[in-house]
C-alpha positions, 0 to 999 in steps of 0.5 A: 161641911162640904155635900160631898166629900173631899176625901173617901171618908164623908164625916157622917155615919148612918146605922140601924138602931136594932144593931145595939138592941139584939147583942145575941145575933151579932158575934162578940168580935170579927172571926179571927181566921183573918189575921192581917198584916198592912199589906195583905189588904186587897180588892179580893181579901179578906171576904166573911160571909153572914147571916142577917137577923132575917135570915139571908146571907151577906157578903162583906168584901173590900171594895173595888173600882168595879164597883163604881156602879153599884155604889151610885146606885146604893146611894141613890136608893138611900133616902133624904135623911139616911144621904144626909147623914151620910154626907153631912148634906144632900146629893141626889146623885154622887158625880163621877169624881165622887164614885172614884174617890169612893171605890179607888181606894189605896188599901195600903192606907185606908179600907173600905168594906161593902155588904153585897147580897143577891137579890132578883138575880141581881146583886145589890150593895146594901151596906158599906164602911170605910175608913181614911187614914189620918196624916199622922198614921195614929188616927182614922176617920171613919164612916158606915151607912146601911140601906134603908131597907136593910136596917134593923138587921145588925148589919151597921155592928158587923161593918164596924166590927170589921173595920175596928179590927182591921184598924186595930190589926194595923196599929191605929190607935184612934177612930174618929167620926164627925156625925149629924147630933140628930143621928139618934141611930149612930148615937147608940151604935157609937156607944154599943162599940165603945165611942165616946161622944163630946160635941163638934167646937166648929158646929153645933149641930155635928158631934164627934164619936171617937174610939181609942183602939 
């Protein structure tokens, strides 16, 4: 598989092990005050706002094309292996092409959530999640990465909560996703959240996670 992704969905997840390890602080299911019909999906709603392990507040919101930067520069914060997971590959910085496939995204179709906090009066991307509808509009291909300085905070399971929800609400019916085998992380948050787990028939060193919904 390609570095970087043809599609807006690289078939690679990357989470924090302590989002299987602390059930109490994540809730059970996404709030159910957003209840989405295909088009009310946006670049402005819905947004939730929680509260990590640690304490601090966290924004989970659509992402937009405005966000471009913030993207490149949450990708280039993530470290050697967290990119490789990621990308199935390493980047050290993803080219134009790739932000805009990343960011411009048809929410008609596909979604794609970031965690954004304020940090030094600054506001950073510490988490996104994303999923790219299949052409037989049964199936998605999904993705999450958490920054490597925010994991171990339940982060990767609040992403995904979401984005199942959604896809659910949507009348999806499978999730998929294409990750490295030594991904020890996403192993165990893919079976917290119910995947199951065979190994990849065109590569050895890939497994594929799916989800009937």
């Amino acid at each position: 598989m390609s570095m970087l992704p043809e599609s807006p969905v690289p078939g690679a997840l990357n989470a924090d092990a302590s989002d299987v390890r602390d059930k109490k602080l994540v809730p059970p299911a996404v709030a159910a005050n957003h209840s989405l019909q295909p088009g009310d999906l946006s670049a402005q709603s819905p947004r939730w706002t929680h509260r990590l392990h640690c304490g601090t507040s966290v924004l989970i919101r659509p992402i937009d094309e405005q966000d471009a930067q913030l993207e490149r520069r949450f990708i280039e914060r993530l470290s050697p292996q967290s990119r490789r997971f990621r990308f199935l590959g390493q980047i050290a910085s993803p080219s134009d092409e790739t932000l805009r496939q990343l960011t411009q995204i048809d929410f008609t179709r596909d979604v794609a959530f970031v965690a954004v906090i304020h940090e030094n009066n600054e506001k950073k991307e510490i988490g996104v999640a994303r999923y790219g509808l299949a052409a037989d509009g049964q199936s998605c291909e999904c993705a999450v990465v958490v920054s490597d300085a925010w994991q171990n905070q339940g982060l990767g399971t609040l992403l995904m909560r979401h984005l199942i929800e959604i896809a659910r609400q949507r009348g999806i019916r499978r999730m998929l996703s294409i990750d490295a085998a030594d991904n020890g992380p996403m192993r165990d948050l893919a079976a917290h959240l119910g995947f199951a787990r065979k190994s990849d028939p065109d590569d050895s060193a890939q497994v594929i996670h799916s989800l009937d919904l």
